[in-house]
C-alpha positions as CSV (number, residue, x, y, z in Angstrom):
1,X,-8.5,128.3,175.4
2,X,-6.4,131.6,174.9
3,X,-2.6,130.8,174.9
4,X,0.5,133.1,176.3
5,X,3.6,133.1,174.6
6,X,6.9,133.9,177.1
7,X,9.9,134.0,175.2
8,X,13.2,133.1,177.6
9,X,17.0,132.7,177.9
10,X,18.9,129.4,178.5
11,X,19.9,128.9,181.1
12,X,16.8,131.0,182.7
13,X,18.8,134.2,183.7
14,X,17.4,136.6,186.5
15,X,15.6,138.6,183.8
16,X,14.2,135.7,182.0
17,X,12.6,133.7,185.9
18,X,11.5,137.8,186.3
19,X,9.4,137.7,183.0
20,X,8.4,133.6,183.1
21,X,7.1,134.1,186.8
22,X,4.6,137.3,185.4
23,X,3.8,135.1,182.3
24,X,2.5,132.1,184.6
25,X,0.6,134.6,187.0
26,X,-1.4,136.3,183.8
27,X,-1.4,132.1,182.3
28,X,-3.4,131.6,185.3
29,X,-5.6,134.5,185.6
30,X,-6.7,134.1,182.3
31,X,-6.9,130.5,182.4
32,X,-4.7,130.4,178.8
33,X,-2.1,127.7,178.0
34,X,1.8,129.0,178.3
35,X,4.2,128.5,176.0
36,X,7.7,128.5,176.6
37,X,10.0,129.7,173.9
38,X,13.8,129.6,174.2
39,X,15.3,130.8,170.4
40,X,18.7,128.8,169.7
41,X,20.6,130.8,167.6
42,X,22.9,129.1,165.0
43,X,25.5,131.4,165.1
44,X,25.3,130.0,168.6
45,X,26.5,126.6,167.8
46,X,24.8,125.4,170.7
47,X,22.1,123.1,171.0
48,X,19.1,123.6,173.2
49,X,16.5,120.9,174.2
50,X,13.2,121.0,174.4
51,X,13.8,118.9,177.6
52,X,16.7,121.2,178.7
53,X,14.2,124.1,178.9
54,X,11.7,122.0,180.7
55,X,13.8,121.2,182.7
56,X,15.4,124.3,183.6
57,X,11.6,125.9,184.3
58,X,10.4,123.0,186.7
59,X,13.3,123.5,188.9
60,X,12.7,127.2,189.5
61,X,9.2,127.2,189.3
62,X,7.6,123.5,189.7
63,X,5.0,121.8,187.5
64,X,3.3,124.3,185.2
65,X,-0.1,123.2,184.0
66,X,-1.0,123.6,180.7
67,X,2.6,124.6,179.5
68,X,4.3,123.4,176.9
69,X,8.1,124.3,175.8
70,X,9.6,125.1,172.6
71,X,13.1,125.6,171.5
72,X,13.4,127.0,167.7
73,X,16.4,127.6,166.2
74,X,17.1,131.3,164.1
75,X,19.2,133.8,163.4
76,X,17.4,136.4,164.9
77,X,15.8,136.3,168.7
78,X,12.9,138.6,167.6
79,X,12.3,137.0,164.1
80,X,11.6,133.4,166.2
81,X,9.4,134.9,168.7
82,X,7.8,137.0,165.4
83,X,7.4,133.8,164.4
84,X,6.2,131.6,167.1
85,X,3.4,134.2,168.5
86,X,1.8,134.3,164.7
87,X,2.0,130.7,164.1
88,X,0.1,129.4,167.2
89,X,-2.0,132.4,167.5
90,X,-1.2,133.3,170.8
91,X,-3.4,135.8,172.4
92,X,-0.6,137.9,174.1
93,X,2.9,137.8,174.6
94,X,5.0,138.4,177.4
95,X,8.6,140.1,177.2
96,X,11.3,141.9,179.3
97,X,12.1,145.2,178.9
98,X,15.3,144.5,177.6
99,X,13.3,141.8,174.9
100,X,11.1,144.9,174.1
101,X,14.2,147.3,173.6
102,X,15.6,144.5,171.2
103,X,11.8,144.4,169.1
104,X,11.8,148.0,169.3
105,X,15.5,148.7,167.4
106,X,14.5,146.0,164.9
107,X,11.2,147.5,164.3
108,X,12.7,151.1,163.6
109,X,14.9,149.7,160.8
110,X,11.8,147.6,159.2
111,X,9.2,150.0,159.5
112,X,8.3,153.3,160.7
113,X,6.6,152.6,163.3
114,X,8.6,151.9,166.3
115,X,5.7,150.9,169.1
116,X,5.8,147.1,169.3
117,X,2.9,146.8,170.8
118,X,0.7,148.9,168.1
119,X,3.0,146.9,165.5
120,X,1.7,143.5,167.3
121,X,-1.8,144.2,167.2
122,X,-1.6,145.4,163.5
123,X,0.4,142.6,162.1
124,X,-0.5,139.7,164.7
125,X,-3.5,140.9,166.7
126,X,-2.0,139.9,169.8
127,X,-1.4,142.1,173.2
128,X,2.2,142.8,174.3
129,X,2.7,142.6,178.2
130,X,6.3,143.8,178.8
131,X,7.6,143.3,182.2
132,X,10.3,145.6,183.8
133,X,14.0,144.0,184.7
134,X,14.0,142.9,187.9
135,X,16.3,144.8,190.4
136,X,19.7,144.0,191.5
């Protein structure tokens, strides 16, 4: 079974329900697993649960079949998600435009290649779906 990766914010902000609701559509066209990633940052001090993401997900969007939640803690947002795609494999990861903007700076300072997506297929052989900001 192929596996989608949506990285989000706690609590789910309008841009992050925007970017889950696209990742559950392509989940179910494809007939993958979802994963649900929410990075806590230490420098955060704040501690997210596993069940507080769940949570937070079923009450905008219901029961998701086949999805499972993670919460890892880092001090980097795109380091985490780096992270999480390569170590379960995931077949293609969904991200905001503003998430992509983010992976795009970082990228530009550790490599010279600045297209994430060319950068994720290289390094994690994975396809990057980037989903615009929804409107006001």
């Amino acid at each position: 079974m192929s596996l989608v990766v949506v990285p989000v914010r706690y609590p789910l902000s309008r841009h992050s329900k925007r970017t889950l609701e696209q990742a559950i559509e392509i989940a179910d066209e494809r007939d993958a697993a979802l994963t649900v990633l929410h990075v806590d940052l230490y420098q955060n001090g704040r501690k997210v649960t596993r069940i507080d993401l769940k949570t937070a997900v079923e009450q905008s969007f219901g029961r998701i079949d086949n999805a499972r939640y993670v919460v890892r803690s880092g001090f980097l947002v795109e380091e985490s998600i780096l992270d999480e795609v390569a170590a379960e494999g995931a077949d293609a990861v969904v991200i905001g435009s503003q998430q992509a903007s983010r992976l795009r700076r970082i990228f530009r300072r550790l490599t010279d290649n600045p297209n994430i997506d060319q950068y994720l297929r290289t390094h994690l052989d994975c396809e990057v779906i980037t989903v615009e900001s929804a409107k006001a």
